[in-house]
VMD Tcl script that draws the C-alpha trace (Angstrom):
set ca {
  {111.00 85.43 119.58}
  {109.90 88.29 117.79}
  {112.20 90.67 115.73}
  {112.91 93.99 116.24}
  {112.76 96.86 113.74}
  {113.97 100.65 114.38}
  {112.16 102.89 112.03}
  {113.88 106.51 112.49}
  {111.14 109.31 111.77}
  {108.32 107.11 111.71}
  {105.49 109.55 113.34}
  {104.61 110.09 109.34}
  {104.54 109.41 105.67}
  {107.12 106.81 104.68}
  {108.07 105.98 107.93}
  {104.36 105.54 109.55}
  {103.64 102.84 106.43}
  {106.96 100.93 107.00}
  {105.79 101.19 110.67}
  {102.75 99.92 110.00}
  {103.62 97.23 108.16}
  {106.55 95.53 110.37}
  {103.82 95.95 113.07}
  {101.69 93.64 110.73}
  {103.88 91.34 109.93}
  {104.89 90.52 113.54}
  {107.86 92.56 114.19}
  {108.44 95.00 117.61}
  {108.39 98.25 116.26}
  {110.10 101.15 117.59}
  {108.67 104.27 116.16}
  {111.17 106.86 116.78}
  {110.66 110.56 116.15}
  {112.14 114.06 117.41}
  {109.44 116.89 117.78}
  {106.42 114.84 116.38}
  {105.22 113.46 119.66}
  {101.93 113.82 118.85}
  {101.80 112.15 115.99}
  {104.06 109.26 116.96}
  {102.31 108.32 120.07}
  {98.67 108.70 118.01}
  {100.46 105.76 115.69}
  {101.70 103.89 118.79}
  {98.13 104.16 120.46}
  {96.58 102.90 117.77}
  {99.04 100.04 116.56}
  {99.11 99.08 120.39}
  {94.91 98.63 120.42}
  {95.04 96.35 117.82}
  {97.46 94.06 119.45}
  {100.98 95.08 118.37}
  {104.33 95.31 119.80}
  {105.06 98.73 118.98}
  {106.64 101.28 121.28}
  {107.64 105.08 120.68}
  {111.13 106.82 121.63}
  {112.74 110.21 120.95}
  {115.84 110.48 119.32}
  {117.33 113.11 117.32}
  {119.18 111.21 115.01}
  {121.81 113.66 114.16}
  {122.72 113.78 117.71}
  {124.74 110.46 118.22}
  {124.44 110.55 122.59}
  {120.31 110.41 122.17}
  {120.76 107.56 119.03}
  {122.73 105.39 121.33}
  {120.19 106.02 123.80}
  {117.13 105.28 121.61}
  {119.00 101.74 120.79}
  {119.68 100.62 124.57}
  {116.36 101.22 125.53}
  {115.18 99.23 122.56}
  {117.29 96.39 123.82}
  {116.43 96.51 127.25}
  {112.37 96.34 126.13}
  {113.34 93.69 123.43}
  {116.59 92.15 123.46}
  {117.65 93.09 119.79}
  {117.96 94.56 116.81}
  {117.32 92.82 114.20}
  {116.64 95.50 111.57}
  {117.07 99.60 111.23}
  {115.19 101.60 108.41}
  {116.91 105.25 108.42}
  {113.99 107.43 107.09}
  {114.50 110.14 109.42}
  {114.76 113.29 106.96}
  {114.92 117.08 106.19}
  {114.35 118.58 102.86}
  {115.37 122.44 101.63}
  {114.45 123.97 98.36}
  {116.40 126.90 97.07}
  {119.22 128.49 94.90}
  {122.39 127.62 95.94}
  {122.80 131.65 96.04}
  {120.01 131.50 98.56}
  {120.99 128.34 101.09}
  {123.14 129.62 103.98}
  {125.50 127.38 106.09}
  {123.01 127.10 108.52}
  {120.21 125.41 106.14}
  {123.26 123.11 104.48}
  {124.41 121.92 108.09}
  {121.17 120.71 109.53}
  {119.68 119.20 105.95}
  {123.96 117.36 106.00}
  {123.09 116.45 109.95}
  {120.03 115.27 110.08}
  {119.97 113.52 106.27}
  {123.63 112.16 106.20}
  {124.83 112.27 109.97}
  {122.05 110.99 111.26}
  {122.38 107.62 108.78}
  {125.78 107.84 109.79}
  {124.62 107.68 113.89}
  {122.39 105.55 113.69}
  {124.53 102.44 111.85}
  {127.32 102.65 113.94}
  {125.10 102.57 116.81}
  {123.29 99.40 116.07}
  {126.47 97.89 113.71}
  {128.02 96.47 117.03}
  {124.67 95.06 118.33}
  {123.89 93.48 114.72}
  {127.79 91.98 114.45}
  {127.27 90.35 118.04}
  {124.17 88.97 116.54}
  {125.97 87.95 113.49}
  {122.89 88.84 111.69}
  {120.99 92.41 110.55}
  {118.92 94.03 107.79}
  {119.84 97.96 107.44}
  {117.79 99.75 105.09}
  {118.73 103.66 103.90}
  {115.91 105.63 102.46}
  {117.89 108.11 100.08}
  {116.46 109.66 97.00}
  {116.10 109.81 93.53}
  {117.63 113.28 93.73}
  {120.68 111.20 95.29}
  {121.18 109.79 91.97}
  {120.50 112.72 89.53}
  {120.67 115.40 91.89}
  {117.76 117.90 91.93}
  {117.36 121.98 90.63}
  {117.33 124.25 93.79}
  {118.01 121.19 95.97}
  {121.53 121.16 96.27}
  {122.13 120.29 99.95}
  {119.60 117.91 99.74}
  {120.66 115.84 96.91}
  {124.20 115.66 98.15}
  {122.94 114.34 101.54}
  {121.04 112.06 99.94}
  {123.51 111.04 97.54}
  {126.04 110.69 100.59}
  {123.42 108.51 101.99}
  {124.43 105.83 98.40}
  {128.23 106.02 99.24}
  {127.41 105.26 102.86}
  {125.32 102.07 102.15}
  {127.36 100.80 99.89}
  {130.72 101.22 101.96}
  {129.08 99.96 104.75}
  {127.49 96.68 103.16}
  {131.18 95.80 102.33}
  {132.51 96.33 105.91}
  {129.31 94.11 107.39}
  {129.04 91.47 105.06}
  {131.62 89.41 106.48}
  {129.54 89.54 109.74}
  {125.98 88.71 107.97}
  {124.09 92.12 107.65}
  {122.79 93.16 104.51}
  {122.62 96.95 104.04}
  {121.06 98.18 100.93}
  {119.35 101.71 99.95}
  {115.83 102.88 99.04}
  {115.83 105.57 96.34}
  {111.91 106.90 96.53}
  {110.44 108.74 93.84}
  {107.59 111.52 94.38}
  {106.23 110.22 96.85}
  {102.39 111.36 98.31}
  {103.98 112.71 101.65}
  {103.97 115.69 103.75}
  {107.80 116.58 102.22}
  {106.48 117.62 98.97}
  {103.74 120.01 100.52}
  {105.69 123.14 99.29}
  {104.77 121.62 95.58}
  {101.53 123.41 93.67}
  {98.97 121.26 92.62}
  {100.43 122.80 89.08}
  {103.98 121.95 89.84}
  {102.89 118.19 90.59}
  {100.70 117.44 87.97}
  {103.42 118.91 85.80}
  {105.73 116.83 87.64}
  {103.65 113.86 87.01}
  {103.72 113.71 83.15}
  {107.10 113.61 83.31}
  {106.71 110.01 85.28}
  {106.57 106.80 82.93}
  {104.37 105.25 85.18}
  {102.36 108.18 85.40}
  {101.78 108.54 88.93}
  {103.13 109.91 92.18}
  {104.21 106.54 94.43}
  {103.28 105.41 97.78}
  {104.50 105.57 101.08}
  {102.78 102.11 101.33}
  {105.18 101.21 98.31}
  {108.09 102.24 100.12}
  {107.47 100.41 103.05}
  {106.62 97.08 100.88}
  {110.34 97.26 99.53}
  {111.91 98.35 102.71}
  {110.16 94.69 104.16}
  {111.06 92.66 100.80}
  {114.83 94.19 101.77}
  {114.61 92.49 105.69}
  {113.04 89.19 104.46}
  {114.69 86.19 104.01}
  {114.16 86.53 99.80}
  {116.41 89.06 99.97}
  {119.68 87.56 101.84}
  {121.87 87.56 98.70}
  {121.07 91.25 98.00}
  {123.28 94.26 99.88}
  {125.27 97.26 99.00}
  {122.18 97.81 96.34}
  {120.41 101.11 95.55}
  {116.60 100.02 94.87}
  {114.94 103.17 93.05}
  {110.99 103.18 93.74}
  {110.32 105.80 91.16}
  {107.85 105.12 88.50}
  {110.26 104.94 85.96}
  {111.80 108.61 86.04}
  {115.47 107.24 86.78}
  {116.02 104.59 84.76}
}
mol new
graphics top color blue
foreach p $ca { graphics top sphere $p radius 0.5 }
foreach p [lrange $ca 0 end-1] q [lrange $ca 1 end] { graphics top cylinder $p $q radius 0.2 }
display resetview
């Protein structure tokens, strides 16, 4: 039997790749998205023609009722879950002076919350199982925190305290849960960036590079294998060297 991955916010970037790739590598994959239907069900289409088990479903993640949703209709169509990827994200750049309550809130709901939702949705499913990958995609900025990103790089870095609480809790039960810290990555999220601003950006990278999605998503499926059982509560940082 098959396993069964839940990639949140896959209809793009990271998530499409890691989507992608579980597809590849044999997995169901549900790609789940909010208001890119489009998008998602282009992915779906065209991961379905080629032969794999891949099915879409909407799910705001920072809404809990729709999460739990999203996960019984993923066991009714496979009869687990054997791994979640929380990608699902929202990004904000401003002075603090200029971020209202509003902007803070949803970047906190959908960034943090939505983590939150989405693990103690499938927790119960993956304890039963006695077995269960969970794989956070934070930040770098989670870490360091970023200029004019201040709602942002505390979600993120809630994201780290979440993982790492959390692998404690579900160790005793078998699931690994471990974090993703991505870099700048060549995504849609860094759009608002000048070709100036990134190049400049750039040089200050040891590796001297932007990263991957495709990079992300090869770590996010090292973290489900089987080489990685004795590793949880870990913060992996895919970043070409700029955290070290």
């Amino acid at each position: 039997m098959n396993k069964t991955v839940i990639v949140t916010g896959s209809s793009k970037g990271i998530g499409a790749a890691t989507a992608i790739l579980f597809a590849q590598k044999g997995y169901n994959v549900v790609i789940n998205y909010n208001e890119s239907y489009e998008s998602a069900n282009i992915l779906c289409r065209s991961l379905v023609s080629n032969g794999y088990s891949v099915i879409t479903q909407k799910a705001n993640v920072a809404n809990k009722m729709e999460v739990d949703i999203m996960v019984k209709e993923t066991l009714y169509k496979f009869g687990s879950v054997d791994v979640l990827i929380n990608n699902a994200g929202v990004a904000y750049s401003g002075l603090i002076t200029d971020t209202d309550e509003i902007d803070f809130d949803r970047i906190i709901d959908v960034d943090l919350k939505g983590v939150f939702n989405c693990c103690k949705s499938v927790a119960p499913v993956m304890v039963n199982q006695k077995a269960g990958s969970i794989i956070n995609i934070s930040s770098m900025w989670g870490q360091v925190g970023a200029s004019c990103e201040v709602a942002y790089s505390a979600a993120k870095a809630g994201v780290i305290g979440l993982t790492k609480a959390l692998a404690k809790e579900l160790a005793p039960s078998g699931i690994n849960v471990n974090c993703i810290a991505p870099g700048l990555i060549e995504t849609n999220m860094n759009s608002n960036l000048s070709v100036e601003e990134l190049n400049d950006f750039v040089e200050t990278i040891p590796l001297g590079r932007m990263g991957s999605a495709d990079e992300i998503a090869a770590m996010a499926y090292f973290l489900a294998s089987s080489d990685a059982e004795y590793i949880t509560g870990q913060v992996i940082g895919v970043n070409g060297g700029y955290v070290i």
